[in-house]
RODO-2510 file (C-alpha; in nm, 4 decimals, decimal comma):
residues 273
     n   res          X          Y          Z
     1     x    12,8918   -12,9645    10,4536
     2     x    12,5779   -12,8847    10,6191
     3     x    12,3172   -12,5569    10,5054
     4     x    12,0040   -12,4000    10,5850
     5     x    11,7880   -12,2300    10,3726
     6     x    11,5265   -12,0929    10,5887
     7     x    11,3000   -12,3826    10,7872
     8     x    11,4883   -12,6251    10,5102
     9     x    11,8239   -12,8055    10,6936
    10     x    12,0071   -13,0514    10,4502
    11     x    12,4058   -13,1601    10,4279
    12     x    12,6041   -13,1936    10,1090
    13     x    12,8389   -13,4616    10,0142
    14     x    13,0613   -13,5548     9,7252
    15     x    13,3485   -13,7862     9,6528
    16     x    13,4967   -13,5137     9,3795
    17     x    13,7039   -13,1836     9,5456
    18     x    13,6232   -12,9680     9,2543
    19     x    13,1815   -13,0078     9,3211
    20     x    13,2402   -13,0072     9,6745
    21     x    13,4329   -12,6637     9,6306
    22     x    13,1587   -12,5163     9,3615
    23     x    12,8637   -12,6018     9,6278
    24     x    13,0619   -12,4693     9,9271
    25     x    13,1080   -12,1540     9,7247
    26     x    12,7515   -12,1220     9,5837
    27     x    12,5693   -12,2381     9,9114
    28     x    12,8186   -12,0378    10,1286
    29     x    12,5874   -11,7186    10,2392
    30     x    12,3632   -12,0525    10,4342
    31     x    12,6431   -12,2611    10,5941
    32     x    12,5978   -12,3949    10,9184
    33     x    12,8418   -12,5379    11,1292
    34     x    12,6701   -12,8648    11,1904
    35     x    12,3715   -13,0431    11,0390
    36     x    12,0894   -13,2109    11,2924
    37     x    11,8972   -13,5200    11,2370
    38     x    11,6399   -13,5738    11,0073
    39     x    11,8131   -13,2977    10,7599
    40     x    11,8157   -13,4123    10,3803
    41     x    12,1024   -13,5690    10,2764
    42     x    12,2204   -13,4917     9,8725
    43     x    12,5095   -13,6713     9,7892
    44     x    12,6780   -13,6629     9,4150
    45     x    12,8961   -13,9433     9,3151
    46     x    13,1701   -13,9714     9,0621
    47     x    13,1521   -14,2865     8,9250
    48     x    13,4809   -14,2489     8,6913
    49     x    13,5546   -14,1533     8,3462
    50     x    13,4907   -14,5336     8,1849
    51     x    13,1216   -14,4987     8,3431
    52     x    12,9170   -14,2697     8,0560
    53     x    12,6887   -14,1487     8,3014
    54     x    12,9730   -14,0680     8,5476
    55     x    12,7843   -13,8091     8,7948
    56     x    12,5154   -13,9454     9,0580
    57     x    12,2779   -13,7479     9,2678
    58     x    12,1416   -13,9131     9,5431
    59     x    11,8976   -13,7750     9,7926
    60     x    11,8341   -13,9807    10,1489
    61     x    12,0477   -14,2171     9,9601
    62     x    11,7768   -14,2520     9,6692
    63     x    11,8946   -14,2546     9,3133
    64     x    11,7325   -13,9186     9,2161
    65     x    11,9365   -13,8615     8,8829
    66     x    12,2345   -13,9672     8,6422
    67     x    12,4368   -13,7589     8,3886
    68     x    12,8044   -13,7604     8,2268
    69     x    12,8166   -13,3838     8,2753
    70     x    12,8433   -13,2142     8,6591
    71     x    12,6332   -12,8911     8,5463
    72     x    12,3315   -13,1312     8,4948
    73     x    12,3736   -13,2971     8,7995
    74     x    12,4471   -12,9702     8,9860
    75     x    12,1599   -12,7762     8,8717
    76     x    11,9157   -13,0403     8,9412
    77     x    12,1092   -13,0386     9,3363
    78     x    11,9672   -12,6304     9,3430
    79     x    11,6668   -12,7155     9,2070
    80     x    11,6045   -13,0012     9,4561
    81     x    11,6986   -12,7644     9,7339
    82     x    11,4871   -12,5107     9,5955
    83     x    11,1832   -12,6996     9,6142
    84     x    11,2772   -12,8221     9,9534
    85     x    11,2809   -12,5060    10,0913
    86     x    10,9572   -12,3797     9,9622
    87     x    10,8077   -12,7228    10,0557
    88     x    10,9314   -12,6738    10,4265
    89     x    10,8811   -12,3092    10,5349
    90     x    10,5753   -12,2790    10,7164
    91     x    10,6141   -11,9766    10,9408
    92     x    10,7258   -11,7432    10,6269
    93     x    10,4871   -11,5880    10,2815
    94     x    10,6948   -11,7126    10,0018
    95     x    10,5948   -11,5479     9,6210
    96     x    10,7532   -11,5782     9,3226
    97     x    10,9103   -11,2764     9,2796
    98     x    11,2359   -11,0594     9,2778
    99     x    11,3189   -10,8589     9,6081
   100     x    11,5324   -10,5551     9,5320
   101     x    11,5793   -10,2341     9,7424
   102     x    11,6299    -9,9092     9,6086
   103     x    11,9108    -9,7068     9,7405
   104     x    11,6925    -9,5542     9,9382
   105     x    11,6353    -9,8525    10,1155
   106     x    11,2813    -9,9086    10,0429
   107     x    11,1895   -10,2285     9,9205
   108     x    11,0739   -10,3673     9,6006
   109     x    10,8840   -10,6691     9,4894
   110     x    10,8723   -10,8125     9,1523
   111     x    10,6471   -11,0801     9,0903
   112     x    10,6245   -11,3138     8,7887
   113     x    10,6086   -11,6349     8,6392
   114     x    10,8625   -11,8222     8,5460
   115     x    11,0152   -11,7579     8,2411
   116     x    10,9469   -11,4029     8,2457
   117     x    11,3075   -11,2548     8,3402
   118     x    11,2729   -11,2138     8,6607
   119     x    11,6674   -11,2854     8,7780
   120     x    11,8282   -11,0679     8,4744
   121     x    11,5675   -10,8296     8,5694
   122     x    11,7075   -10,8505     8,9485
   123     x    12,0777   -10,8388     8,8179
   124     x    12,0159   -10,5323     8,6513
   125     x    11,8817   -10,3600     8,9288
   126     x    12,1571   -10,4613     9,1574
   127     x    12,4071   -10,2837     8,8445
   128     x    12,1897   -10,0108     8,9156
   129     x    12,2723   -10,0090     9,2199
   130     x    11,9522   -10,1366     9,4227
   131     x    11,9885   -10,3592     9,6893
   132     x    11,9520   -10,7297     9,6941
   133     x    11,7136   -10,9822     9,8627
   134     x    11,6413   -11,2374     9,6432
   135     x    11,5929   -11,3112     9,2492
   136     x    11,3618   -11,5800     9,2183
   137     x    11,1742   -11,5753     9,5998
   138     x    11,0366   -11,3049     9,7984
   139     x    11,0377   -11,3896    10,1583
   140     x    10,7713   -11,1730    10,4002
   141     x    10,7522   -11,2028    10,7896
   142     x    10,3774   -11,2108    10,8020
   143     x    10,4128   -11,0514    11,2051
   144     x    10,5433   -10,7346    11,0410
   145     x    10,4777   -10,7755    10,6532
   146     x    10,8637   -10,6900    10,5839
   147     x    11,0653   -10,8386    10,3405
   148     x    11,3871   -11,0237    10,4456
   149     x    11,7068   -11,1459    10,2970
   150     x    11,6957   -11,4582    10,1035
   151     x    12,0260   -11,3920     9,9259
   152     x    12,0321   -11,7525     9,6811
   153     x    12,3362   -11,7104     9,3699
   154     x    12,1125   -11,5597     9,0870
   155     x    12,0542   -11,8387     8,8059
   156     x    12,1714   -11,6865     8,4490
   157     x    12,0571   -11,8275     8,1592
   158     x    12,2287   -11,8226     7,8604
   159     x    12,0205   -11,5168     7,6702
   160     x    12,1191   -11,2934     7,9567
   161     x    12,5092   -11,3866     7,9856
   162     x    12,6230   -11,1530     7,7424
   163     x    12,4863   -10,8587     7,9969
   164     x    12,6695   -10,9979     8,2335
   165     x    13,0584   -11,0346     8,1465
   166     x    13,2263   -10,9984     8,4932
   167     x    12,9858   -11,2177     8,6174
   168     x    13,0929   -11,4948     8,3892
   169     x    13,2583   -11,8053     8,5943
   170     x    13,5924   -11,8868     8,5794
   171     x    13,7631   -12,2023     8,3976
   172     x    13,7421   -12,3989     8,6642
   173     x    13,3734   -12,3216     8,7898
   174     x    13,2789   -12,3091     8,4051
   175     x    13,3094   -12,7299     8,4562
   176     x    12,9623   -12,7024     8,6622
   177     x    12,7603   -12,3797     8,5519
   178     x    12,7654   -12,4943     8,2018
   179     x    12,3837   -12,4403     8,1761
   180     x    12,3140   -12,1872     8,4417
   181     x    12,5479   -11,9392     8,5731
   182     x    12,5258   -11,9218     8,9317
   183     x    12,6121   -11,5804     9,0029
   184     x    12,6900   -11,4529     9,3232
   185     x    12,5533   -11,0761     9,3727
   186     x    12,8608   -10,9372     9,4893
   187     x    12,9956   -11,0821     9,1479
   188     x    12,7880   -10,7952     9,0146
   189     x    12,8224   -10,5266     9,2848
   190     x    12,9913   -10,5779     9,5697
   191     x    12,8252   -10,5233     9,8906
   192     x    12,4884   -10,5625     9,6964
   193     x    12,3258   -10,8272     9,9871
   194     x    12,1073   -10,5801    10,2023
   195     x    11,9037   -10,6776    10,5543
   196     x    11,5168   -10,6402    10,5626
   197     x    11,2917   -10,3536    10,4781
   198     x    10,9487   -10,2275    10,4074
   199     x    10,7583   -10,3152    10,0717
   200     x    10,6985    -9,9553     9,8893
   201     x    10,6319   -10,0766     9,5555
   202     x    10,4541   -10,3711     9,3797
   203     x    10,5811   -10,4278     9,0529
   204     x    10,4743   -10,7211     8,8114
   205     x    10,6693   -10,7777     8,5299
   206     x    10,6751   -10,9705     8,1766
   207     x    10,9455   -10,9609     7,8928
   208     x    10,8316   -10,9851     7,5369
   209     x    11,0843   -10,9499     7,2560
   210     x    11,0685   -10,5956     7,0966
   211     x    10,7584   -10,4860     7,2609
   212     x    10,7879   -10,1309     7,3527
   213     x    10,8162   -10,0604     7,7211
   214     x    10,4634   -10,0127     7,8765
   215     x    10,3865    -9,9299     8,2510
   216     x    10,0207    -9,9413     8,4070
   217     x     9,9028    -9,8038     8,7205
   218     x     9,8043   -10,0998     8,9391
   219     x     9,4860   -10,0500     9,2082
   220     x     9,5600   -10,2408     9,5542
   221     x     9,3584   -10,4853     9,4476
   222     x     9,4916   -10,5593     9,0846
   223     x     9,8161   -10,5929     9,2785
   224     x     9,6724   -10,8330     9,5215
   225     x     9,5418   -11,0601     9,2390
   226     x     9,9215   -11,0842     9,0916
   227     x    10,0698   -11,0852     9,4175
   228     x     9,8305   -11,4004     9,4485
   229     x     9,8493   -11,6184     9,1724
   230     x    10,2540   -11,5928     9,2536
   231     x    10,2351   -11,7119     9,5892
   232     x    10,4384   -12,0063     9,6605
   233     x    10,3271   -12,1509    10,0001
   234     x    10,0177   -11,9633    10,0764
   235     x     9,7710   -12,3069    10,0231
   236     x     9,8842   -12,4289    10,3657
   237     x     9,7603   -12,1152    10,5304
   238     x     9,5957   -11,9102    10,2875
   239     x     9,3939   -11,6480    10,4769
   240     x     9,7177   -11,5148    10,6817
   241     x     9,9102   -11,5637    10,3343
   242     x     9,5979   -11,3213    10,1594
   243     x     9,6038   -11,0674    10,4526
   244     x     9,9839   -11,0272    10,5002
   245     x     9,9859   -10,9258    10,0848
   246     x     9,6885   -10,7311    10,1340
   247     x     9,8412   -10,5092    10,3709
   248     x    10,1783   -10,4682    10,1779
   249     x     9,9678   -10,4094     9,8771
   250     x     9,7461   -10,1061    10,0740
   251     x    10,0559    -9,9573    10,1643
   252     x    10,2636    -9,9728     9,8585
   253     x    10,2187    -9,8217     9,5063
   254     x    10,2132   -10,0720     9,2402
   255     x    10,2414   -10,0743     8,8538
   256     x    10,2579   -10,3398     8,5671
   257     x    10,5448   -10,3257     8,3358
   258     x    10,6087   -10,4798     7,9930
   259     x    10,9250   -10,4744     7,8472
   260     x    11,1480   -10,5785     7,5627
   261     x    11,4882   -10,3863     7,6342
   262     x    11,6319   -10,4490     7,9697
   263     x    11,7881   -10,0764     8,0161
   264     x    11,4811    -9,9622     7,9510
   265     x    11,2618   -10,1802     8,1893
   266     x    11,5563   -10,0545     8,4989
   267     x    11,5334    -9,6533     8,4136
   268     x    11,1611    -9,7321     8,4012
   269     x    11,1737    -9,8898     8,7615
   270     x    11,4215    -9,6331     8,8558
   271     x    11,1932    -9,3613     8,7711
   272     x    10,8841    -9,5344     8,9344
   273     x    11,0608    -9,5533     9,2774
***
């Protein structure tokens, strides 16, 4: 099976039907019909039931990790490709950030550390009916400062399952999302995947356990500074990275929120935009 996640081209192998079938489905929106030479290679081996460490990833045929359950294995496959992707887009301004657009097609960024809620944030949104782009990555064409699609299987965790039910996976994919449910956004409303759009709003974000729902009127260049410290590949060209979330900062209204309730955080961002 052979993918492409922006400038990052890698095949897939495994010697077990039922992980070859869960990647296929989960990397399915970046399938390509053939891979090219030099691509990364992942492979995950079944080694058999009498070996207690059963499930092998390899990468360029390296030994990269070992586990008796597929989800481990699995999750550390995404995460690999992940990192690999970030690591070899050049031509693109990656932040860490959710990329939503409101039914009114306008687009919104949602930057944060990790940790801070950004994909149940996302899948909440996309319940609310905004478009999707991305949960985890923002992806901006510097030339034009627009967001595009970059539409990855959001990554549950268990705290935010219970919001999700019909998002849950089925017996079968249960086997290999045992940690992290990788949930594809139609799963949650179908036809949620839009195309590229402006930036209108800015919107950094944190969760905190019972706090009471704040918002803050961001300046440009308070949004700049979070915008900033998220950016994922801006060190190899930082000055084009700066300008290109400069301008989408100018031209967008931004705010801080805090939350502790997710309904409340999504009327609050409904309302904003």
């Amino acid at each position: 099976m052979s993918f492409r996640r922006l400038s990052h081209g890698f095949t897939v192998r495994s010697d077990d039907p039922g992980i070859g079938a869960y990647v296929a489905r989960v990397l399915e929106r970046f399938a390509v019909p053939e891979g090219c030479e030099g691509w990364t290679a992942y492979e995950v081996r079944d080694l058999g039931p009498e070996e207690p460490s059963r499930f092998r990833l390899l990468i360029d045929e390296q030994w990269a990790l070992a586990s008796g359950h597929p989800a481990h294995i699995l999750n550390e496959l995404f995460s690999h490709v992940n990192i690999n992707t970030v690591e070899a887009t050049r031509d693109l301004v990656l932040v860490h950030s959710g990329a939503v657009v409101t039914p009114g097609g306008v687009g919104v960024l949602l930057p944060a550390p990790s940790g801070s809620g950004k994909s149940t944030l996302v899948a909440g949104l996309i319940r609310a009916g905004f478009g999707y782009l991305s949960d985890e990555t923002a992806v901006i064409d510097p030339t034009t400062a627009t967001l595009q699609a970059y539409p990855v299987h959001l990554s549950l965790k268990a705290g935010s399952r219970d919001r999700f039910p019909n998002a849950a996976p089925g017996s079968s994919d249960g086997l290999y999302s045992d940690d992290t449910w990788h949930v594809d956004p139609d799963a949650i409303r179908p036809g949620a995947v839009v195309a590229r759009c402006r930036v209108g709003f800015v919107i950094p974000h944190r969760y905190e356990p019972r706090a009471d729902t704040l918002i803050e009127s961001l300046t440009p260049a308070q949004a700049l500074v979070e915008m900033g410290s998220n950016l994922m590949n801006g060190r190899r060209d930082i000055a084009r990275s700066l300008d290109t979330l400069a301008d989408i900062c100018l031209g967008s209204k931004s705010y801080r929120l805090t939350h502790g309730d997710l309904d409340e955080a999504i009327q609050a961002i409904v309302d904003l935009t």
